[in-house]
PQR file with spaces between the fields and no chain letter, atoms N, CA, C, O and H, PARSE charges and radii, in Angstrom:
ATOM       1  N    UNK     1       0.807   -1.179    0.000 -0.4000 1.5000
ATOM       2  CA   UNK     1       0.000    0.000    0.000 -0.0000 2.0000
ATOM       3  C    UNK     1       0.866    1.265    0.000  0.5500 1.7000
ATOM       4  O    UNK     1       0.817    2.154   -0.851 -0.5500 1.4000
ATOM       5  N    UNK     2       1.681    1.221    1.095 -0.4000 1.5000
ATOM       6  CA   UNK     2       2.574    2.570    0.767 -0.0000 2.0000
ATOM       7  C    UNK     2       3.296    2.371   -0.393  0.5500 1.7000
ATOM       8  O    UNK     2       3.465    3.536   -0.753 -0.5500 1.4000
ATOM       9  H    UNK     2       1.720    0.499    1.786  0.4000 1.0000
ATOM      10  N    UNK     3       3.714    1.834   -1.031 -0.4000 1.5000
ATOM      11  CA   UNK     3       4.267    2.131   -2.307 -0.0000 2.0000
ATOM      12  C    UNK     3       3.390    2.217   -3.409  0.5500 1.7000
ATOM      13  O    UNK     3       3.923    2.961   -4.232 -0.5500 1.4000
ATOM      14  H    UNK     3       3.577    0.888   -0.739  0.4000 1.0000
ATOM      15  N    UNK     4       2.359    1.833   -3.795 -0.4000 1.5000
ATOM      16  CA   UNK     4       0.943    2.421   -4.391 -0.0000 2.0000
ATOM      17  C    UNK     4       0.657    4.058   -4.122  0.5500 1.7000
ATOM      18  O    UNK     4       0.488    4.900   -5.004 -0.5500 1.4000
ATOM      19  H    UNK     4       1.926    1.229   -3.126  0.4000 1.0000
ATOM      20  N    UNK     5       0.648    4.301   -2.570 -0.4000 1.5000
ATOM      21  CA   UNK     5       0.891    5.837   -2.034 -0.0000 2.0000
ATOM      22  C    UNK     5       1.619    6.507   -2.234  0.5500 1.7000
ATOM      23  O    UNK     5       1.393    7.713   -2.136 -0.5500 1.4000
ATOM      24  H    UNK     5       0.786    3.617   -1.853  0.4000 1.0000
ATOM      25  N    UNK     6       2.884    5.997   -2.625 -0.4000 1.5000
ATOM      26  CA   UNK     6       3.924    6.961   -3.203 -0.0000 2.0000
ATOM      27  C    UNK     6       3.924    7.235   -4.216  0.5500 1.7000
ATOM      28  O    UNK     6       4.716    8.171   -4.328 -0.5500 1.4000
ATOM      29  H    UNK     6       3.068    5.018   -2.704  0.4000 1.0000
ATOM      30  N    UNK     7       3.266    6.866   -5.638 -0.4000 1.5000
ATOM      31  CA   UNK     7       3.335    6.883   -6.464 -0.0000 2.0000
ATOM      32  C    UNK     7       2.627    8.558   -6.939  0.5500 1.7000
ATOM      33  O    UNK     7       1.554    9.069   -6.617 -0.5500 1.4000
ATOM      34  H    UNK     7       2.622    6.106   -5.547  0.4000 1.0000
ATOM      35  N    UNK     8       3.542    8.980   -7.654 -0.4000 1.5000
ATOM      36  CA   UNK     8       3.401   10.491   -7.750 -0.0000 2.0000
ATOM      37  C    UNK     8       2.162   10.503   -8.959  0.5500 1.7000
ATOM      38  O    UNK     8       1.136   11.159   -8.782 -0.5500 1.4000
ATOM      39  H    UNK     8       4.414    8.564   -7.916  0.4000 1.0000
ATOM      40  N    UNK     9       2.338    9.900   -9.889 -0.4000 1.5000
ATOM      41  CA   UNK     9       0.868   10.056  -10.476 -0.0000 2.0000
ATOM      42  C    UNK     9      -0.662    9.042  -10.659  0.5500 1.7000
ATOM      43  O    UNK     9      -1.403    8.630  -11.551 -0.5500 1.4000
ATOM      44  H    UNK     9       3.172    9.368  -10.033  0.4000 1.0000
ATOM      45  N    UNK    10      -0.491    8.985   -8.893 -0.4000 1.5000
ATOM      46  CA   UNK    10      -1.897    8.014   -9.086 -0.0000 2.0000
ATOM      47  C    UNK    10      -3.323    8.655   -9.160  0.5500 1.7000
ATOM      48  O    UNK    10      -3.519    9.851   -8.945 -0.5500 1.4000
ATOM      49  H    UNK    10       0.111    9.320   -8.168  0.4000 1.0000
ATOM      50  N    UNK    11      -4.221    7.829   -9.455 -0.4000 1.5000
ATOM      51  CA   UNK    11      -5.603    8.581   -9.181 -0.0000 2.0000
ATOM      52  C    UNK    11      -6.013    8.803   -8.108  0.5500 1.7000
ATOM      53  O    UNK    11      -5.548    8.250   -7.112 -0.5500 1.4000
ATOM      54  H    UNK    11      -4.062    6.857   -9.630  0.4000 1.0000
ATOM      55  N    UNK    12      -6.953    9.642   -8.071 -0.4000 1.5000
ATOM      56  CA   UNK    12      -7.459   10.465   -6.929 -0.0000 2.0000
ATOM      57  C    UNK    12      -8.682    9.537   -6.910  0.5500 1.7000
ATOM      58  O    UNK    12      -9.378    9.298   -7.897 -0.5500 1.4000
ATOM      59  H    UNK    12      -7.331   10.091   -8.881  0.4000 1.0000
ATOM      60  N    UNK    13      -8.880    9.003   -5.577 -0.4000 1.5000
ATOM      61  CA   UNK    13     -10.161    8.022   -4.989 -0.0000 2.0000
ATOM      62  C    UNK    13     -11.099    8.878   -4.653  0.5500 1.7000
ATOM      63  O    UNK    13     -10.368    9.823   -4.356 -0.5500 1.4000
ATOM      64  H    UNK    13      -8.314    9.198   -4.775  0.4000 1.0000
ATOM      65  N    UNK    14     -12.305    9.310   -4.453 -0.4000 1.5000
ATOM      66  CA   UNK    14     -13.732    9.755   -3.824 -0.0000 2.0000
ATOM      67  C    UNK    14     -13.937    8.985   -3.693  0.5500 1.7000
ATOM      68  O    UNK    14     -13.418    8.073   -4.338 -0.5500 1.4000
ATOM      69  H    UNK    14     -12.898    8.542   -4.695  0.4000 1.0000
ATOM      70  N    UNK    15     -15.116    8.726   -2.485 -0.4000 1.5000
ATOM      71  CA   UNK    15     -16.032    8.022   -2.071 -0.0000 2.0000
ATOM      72  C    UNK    15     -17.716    8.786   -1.866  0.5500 1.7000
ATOM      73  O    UNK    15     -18.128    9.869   -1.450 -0.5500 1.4000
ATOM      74  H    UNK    15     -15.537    9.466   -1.961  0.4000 1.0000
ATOM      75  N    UNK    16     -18.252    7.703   -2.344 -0.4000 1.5000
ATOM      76  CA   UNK    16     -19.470    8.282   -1.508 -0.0000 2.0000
ATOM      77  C    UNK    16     -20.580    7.089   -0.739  0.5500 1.7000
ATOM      78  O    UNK    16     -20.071    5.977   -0.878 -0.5500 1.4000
ATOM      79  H    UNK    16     -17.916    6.823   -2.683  0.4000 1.0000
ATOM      80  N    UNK    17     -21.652    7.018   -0.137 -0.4000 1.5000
ATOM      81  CA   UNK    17     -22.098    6.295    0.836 -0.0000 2.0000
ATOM      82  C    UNK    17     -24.090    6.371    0.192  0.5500 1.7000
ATOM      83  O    UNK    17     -24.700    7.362   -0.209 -0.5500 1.4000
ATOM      84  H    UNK    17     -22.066    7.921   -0.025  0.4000 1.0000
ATOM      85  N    UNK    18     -24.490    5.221    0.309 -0.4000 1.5000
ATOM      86  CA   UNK    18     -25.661    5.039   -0.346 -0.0000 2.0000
ATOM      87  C    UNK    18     -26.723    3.872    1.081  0.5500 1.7000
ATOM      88  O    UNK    18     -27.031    2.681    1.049 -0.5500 1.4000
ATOM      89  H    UNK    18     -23.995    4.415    0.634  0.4000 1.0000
ATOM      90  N    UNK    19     -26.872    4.510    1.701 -0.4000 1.5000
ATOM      91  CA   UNK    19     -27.294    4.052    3.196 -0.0000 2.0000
ATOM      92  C    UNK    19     -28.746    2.989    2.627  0.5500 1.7000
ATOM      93  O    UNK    19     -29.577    3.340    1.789 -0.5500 1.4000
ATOM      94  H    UNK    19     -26.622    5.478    1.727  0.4000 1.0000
ATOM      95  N    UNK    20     -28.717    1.832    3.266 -0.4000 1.5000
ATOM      96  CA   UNK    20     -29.567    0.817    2.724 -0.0000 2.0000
ATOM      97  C    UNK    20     -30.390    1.064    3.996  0.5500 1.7000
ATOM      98  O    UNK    20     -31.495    1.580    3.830 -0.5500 1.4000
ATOM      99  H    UNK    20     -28.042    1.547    3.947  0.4000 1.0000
ATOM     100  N    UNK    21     -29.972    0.745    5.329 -0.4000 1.5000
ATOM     101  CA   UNK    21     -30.606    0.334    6.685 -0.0000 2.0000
ATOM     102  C    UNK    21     -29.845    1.170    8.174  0.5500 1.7000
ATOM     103  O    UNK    21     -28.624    1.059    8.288 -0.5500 1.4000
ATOM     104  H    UNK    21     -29.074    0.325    5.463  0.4000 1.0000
ATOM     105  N    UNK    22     -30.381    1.721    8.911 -0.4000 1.5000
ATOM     106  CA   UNK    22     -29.857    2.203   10.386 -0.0000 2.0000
ATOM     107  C    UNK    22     -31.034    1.387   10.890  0.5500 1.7000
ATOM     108  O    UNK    22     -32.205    1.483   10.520 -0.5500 1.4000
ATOM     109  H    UNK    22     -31.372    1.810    8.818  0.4000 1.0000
ATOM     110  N    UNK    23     -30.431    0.424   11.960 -0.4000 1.5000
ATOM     111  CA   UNK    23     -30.960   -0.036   12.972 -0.0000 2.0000
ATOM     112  C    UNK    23     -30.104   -0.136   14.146  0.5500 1.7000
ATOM     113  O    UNK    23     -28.912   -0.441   14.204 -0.5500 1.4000
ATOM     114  H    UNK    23     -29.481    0.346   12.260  0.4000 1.0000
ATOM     115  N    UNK    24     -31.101    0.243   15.276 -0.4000 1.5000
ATOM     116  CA   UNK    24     -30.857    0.272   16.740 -0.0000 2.0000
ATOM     117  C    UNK    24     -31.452   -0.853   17.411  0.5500 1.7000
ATOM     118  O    UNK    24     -32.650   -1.125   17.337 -0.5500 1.4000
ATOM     119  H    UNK    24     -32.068    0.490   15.229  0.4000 1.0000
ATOM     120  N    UNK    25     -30.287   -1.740   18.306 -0.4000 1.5000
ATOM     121  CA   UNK    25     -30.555   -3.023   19.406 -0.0000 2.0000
ATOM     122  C    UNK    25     -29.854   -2.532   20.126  0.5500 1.7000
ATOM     123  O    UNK    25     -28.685   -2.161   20.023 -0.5500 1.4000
ATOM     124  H    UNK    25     -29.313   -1.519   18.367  0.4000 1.0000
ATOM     125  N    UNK    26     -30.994   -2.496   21.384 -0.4000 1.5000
ATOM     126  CA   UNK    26     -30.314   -1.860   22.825 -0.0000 2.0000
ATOM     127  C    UNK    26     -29.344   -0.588   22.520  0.5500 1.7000
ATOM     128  O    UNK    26     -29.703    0.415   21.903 -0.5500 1.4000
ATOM     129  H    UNK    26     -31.944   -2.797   21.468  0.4000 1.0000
ATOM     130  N    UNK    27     -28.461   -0.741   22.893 -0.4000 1.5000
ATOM     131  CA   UNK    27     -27.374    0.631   22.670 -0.0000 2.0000
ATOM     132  C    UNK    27     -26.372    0.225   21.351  0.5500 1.7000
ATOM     133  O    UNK    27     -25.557    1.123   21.138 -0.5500 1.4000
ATOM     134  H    UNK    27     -28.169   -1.555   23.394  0.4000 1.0000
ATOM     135  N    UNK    28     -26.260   -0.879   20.464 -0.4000 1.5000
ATOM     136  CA   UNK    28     -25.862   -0.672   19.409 -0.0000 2.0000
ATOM     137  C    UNK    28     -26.716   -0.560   18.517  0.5500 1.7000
ATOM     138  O    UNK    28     -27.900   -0.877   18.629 -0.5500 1.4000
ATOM     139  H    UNK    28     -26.921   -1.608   20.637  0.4000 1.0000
ATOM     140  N    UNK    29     -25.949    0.106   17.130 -0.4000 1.5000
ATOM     141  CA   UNK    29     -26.386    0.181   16.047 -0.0000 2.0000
ATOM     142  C    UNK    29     -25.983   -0.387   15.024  0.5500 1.7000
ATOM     143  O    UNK    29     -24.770   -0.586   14.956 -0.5500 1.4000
ATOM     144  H    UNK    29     -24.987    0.364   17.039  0.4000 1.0000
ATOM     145  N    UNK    30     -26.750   -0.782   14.029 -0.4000 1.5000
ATOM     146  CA   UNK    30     -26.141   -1.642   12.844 -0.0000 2.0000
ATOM     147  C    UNK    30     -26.456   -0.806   11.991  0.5500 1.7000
ATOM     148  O    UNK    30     -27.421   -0.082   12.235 -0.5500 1.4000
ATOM     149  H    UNK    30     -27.735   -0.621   14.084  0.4000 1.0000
ATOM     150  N    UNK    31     -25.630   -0.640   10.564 -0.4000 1.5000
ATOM     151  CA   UNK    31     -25.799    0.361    8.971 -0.0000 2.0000
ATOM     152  C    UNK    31     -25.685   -1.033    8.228  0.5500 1.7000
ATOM     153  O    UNK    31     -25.372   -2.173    8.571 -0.5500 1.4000
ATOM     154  H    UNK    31     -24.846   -1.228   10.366  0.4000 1.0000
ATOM     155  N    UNK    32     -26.003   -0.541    7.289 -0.4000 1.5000
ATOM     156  CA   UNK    32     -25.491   -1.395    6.224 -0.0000 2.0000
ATOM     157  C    UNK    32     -25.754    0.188    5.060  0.5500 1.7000
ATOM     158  O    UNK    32     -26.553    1.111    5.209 -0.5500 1.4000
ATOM     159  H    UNK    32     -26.258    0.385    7.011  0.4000 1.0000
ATOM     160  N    UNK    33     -24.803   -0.023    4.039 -0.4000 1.5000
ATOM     161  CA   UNK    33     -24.531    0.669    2.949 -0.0000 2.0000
ATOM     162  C    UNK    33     -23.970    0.242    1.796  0.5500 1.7000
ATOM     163  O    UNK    33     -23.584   -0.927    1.758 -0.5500 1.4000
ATOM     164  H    UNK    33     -24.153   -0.773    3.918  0.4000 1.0000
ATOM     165  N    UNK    34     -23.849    0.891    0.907 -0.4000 1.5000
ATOM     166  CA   UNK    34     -23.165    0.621   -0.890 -0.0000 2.0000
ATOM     167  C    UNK    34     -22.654    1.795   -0.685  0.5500 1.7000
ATOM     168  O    UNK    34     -23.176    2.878   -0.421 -0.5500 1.4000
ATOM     169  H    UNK    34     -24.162    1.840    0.937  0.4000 1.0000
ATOM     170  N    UNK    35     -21.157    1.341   -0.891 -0.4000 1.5000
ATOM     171  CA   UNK    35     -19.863    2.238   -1.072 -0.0000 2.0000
ATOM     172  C    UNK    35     -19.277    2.354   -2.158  0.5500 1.7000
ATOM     173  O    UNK    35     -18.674    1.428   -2.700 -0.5500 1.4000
ATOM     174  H    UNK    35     -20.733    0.462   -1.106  0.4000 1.0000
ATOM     175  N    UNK    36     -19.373    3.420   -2.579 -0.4000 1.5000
ATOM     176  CA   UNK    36     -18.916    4.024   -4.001 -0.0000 2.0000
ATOM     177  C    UNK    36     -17.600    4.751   -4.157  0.5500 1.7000
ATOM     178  O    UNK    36     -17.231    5.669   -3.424 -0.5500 1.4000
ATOM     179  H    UNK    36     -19.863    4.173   -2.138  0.4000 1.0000
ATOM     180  N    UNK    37     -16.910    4.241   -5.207 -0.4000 1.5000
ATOM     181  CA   UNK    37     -15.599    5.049   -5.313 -0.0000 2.0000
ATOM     182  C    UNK    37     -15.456    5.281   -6.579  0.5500 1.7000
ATOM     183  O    UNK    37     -15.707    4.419   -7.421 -0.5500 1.4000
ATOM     184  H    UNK    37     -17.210    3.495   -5.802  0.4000 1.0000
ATOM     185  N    UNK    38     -15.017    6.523   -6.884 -0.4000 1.5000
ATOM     186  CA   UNK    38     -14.820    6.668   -8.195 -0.0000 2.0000
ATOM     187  C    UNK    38     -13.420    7.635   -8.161  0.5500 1.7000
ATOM     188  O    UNK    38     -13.205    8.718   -7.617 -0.5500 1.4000
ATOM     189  H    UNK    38     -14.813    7.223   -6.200  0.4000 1.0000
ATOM     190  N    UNK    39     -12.319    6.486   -9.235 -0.4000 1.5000
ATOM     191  CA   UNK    39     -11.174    6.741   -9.636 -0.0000 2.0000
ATOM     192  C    UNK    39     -10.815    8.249  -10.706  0.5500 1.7000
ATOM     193  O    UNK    39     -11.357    8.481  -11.786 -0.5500 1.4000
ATOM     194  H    UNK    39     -12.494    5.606   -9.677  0.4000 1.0000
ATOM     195  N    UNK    40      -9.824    9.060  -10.059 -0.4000 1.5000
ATOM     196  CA   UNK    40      -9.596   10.078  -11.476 -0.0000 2.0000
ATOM     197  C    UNK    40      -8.666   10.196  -11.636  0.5500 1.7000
ATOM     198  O    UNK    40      -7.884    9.813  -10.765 -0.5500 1.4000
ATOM     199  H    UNK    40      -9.383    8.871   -9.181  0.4000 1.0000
ATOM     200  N    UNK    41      -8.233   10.719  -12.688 -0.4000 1.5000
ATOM     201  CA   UNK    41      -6.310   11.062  -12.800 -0.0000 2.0000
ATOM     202  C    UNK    41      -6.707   12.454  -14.093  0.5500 1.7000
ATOM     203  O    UNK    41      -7.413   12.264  -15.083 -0.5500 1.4000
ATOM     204  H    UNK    41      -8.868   11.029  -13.395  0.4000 1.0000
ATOM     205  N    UNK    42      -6.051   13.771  -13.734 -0.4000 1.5000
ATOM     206  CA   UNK    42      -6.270   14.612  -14.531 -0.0000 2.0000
ATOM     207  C    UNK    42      -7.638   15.182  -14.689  0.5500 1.7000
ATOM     208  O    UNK    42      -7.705   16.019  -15.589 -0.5500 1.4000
ATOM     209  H    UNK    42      -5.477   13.926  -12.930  0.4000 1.0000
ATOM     210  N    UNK    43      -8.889   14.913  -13.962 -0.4000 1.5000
ATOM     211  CA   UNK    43     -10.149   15.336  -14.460 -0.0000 2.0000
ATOM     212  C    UNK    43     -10.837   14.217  -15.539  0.5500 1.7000
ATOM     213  O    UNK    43     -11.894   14.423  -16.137 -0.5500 1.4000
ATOM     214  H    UNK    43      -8.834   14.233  -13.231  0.4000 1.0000
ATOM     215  N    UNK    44     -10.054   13.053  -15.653 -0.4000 1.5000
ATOM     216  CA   UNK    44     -10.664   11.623  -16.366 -0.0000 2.0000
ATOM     217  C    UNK    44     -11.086   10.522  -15.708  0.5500 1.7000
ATOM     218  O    UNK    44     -10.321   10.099  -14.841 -0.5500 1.4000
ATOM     219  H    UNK    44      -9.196   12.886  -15.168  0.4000 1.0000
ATOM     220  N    UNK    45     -11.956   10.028  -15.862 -0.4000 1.5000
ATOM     221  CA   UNK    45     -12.256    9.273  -14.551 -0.0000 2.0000
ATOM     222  C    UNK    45     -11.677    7.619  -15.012  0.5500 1.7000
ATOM     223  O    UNK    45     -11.772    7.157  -16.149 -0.5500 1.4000
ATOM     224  H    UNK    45     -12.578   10.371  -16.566  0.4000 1.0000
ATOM     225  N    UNK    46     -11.352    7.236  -14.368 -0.4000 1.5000
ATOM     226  CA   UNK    46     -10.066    5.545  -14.875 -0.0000 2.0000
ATOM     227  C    UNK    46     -10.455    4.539  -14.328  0.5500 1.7000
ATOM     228  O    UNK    46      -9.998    3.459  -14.703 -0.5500 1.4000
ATOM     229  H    UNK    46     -11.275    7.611  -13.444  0.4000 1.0000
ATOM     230  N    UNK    47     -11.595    4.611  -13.081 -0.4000 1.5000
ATOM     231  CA   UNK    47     -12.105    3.284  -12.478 -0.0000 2.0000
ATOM     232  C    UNK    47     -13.277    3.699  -11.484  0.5500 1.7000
ATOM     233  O    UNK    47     -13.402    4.792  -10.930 -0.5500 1.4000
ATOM     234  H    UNK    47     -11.966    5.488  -12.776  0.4000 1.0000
ATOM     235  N    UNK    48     -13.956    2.793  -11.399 -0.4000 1.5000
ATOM     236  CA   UNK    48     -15.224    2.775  -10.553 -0.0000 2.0000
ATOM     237  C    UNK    48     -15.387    1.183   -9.761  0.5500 1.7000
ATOM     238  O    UNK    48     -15.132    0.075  -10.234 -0.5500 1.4000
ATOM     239  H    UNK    48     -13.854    1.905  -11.849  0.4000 1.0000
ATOM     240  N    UNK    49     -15.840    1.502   -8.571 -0.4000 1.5000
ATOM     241  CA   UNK    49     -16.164    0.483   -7.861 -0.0000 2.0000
ATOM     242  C    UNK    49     -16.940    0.650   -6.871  0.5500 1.7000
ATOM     243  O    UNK    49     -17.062    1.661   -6.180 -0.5500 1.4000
ATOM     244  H    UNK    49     -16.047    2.402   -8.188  0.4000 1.0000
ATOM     245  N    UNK    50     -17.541   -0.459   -6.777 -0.4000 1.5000
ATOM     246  CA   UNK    50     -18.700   -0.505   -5.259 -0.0000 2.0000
ATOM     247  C    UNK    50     -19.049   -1.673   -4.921  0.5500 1.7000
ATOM     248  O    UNK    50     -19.380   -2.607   -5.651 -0.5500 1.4000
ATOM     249  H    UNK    50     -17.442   -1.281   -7.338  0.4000 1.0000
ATOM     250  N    UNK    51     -18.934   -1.597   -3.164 -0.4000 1.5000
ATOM     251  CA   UNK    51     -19.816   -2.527   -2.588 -0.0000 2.0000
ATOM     252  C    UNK    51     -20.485   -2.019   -1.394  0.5500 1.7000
ATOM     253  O    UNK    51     -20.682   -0.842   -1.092 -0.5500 1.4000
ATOM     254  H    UNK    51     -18.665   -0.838   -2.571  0.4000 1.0000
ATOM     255  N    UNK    52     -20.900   -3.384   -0.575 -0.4000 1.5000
ATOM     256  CA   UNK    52     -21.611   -3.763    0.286 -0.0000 2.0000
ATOM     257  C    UNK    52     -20.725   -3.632    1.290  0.5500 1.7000
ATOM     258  O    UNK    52     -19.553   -3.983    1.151 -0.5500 1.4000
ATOM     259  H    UNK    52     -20.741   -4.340   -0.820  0.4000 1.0000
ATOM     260  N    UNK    53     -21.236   -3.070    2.497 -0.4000 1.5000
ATOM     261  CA   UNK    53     -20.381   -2.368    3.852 -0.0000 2.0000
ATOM     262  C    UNK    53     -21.729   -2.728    5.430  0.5500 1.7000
ATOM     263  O    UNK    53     -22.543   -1.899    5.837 -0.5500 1.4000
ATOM     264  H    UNK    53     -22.188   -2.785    2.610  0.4000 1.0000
ATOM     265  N    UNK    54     -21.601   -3.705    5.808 -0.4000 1.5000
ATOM     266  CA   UNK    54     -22.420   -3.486    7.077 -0.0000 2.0000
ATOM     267  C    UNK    54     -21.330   -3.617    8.635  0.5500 1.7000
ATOM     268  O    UNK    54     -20.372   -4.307    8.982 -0.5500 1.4000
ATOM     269  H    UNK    54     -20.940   -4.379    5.477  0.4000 1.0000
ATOM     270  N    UNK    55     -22.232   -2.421    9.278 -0.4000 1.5000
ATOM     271  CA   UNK    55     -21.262   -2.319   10.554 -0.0000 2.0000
ATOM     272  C    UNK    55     -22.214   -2.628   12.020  0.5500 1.7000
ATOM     273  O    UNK    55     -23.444   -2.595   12.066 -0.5500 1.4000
ATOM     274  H    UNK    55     -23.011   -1.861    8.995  0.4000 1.0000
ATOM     275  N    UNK    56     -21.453   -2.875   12.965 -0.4000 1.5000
ATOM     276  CA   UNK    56     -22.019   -2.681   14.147 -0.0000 2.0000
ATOM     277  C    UNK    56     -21.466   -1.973   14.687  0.5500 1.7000
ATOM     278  O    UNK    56     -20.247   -2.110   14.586 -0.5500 1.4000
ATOM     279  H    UNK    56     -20.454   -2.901   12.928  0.4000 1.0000
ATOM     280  N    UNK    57     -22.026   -0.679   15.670 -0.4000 1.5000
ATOM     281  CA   UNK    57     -20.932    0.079   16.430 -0.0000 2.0000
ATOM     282  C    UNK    57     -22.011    0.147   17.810  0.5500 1.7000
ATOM     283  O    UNK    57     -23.235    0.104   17.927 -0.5500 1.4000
ATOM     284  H    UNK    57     -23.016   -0.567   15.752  0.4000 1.0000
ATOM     285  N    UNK    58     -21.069    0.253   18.594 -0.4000 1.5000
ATOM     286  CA   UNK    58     -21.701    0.658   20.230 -0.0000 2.0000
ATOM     287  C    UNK    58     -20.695    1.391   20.896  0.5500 1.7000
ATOM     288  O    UNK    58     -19.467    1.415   20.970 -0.5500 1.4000
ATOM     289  H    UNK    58     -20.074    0.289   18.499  0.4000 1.0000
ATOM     290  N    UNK    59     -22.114    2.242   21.556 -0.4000 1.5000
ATOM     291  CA   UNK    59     -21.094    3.633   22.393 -0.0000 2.0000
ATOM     292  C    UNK    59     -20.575    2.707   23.896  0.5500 1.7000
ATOM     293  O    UNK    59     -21.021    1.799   24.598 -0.5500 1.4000
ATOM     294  H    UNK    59     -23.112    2.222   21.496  0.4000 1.0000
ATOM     295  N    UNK    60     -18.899    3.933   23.816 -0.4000 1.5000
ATOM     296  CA   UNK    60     -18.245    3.565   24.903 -0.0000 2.0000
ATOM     297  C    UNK    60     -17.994    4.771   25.921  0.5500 1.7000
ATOM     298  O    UNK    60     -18.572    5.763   25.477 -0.5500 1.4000
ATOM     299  H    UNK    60     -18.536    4.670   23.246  0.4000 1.0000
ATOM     300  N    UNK    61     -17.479    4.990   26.873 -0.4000 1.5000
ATOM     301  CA   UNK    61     -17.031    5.393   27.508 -0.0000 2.0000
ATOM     302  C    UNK    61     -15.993    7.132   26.365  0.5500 1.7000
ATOM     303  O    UNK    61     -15.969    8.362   26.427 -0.5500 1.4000
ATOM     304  H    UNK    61     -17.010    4.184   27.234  0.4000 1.0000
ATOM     305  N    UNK    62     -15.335    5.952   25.471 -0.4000 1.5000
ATOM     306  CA   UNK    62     -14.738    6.991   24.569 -0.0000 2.0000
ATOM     307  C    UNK    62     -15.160    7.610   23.342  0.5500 1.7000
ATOM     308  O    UNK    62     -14.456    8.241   22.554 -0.5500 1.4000
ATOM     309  H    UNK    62     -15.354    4.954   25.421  0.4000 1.0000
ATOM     310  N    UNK    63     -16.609    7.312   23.257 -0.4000 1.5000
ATOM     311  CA   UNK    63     -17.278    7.589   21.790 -0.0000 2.0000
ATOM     312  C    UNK    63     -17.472    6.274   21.139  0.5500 1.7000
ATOM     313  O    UNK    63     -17.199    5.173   21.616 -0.5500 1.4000
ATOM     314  H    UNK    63     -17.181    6.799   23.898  0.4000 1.0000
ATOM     315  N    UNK    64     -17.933    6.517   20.095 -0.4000 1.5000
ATOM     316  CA   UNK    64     -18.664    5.365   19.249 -0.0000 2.0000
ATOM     317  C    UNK    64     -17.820    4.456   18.619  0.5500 1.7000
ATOM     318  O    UNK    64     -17.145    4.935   17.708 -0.5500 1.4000
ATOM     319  H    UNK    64     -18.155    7.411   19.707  0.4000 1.0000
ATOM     320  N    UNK    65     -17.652    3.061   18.902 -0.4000 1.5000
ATOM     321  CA   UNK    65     -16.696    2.139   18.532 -0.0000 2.0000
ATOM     322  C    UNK    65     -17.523    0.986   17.588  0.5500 1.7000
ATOM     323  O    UNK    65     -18.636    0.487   17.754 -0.5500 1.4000
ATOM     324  H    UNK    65     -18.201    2.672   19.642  0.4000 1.0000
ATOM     325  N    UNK    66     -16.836    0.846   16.876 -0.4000 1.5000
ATOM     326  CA   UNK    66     -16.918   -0.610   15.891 -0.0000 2.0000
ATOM     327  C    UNK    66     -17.025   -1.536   16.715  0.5500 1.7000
ATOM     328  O    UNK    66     -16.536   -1.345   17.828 -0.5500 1.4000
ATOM     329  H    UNK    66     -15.932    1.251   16.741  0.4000 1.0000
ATOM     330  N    UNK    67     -17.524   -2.492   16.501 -0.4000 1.5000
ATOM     331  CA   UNK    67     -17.298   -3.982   17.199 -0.0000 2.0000
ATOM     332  C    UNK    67     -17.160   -5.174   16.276  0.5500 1.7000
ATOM     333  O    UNK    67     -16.598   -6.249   16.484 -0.5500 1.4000
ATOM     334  H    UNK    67     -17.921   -2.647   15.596  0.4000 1.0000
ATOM     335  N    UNK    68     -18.026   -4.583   14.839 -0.4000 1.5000
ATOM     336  CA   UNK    68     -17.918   -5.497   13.655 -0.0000 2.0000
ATOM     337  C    UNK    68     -18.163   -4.722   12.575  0.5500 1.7000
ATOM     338  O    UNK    68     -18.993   -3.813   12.546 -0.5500 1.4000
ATOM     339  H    UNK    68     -18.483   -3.709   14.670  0.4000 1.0000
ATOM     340  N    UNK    69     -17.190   -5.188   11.343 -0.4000 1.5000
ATOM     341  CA   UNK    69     -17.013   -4.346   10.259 -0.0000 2.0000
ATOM     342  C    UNK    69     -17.397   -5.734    9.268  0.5500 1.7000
ATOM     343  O    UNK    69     -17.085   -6.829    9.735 -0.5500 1.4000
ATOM     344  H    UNK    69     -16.516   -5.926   11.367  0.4000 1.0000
ATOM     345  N    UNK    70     -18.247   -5.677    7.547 -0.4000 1.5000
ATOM     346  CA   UNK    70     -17.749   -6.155    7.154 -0.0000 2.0000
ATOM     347  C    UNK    70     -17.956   -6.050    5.702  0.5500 1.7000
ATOM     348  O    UNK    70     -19.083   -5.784    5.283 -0.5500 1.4000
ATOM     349  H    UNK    70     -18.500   -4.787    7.167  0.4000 1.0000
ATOM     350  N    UNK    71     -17.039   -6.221    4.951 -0.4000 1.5000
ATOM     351  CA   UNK    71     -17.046   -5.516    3.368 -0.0000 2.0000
ATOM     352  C    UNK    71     -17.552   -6.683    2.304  0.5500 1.7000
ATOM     353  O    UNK    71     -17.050   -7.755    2.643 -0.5500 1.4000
ATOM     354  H    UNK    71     -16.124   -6.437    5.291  0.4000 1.0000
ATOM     355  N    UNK    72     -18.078   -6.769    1.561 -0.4000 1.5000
ATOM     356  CA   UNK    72     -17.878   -7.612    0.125 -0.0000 2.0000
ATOM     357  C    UNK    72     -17.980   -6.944   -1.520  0.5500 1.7000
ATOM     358  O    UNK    72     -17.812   -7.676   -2.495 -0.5500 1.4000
ATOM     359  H    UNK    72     -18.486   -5.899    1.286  0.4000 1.0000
């Protein structure tokens, strides 16, 4: 990855977030979403991708923590 990062002319990643579900059990919460990225280099766009993202998070003591992440 850092050498992918170093690379002086890579594309520029965006993301954006397409919210399917917020649900609340007891004091956690579960999302699920479609995660969008779209690749550019120069103002051309060079790749696109998306998936499926559901999380669980529950508040702590220190703010809102993950407990389960999971991508496909």
């Amino acid at each position: 990855m850092r050498k992918q990062l170093a690379k002086p002319n890579r594309a520029k990643r965006t993301n954006r977030m397409e919210y399917i579900s917020i649900d609340k059990y007891g004091k956690s919460i579960q999302i699920a979403y479609y995660n969008f990225a779209e690749f550019t280099r120069a103002d051309t766009l060079v790749g696109k991708a998306r998936w499926l993202e559901i999380a669980l998070a529950a508040p702590t003591k220190d703010g809102w923590r993950l407990k389960m992440m999971h991508s496909t």
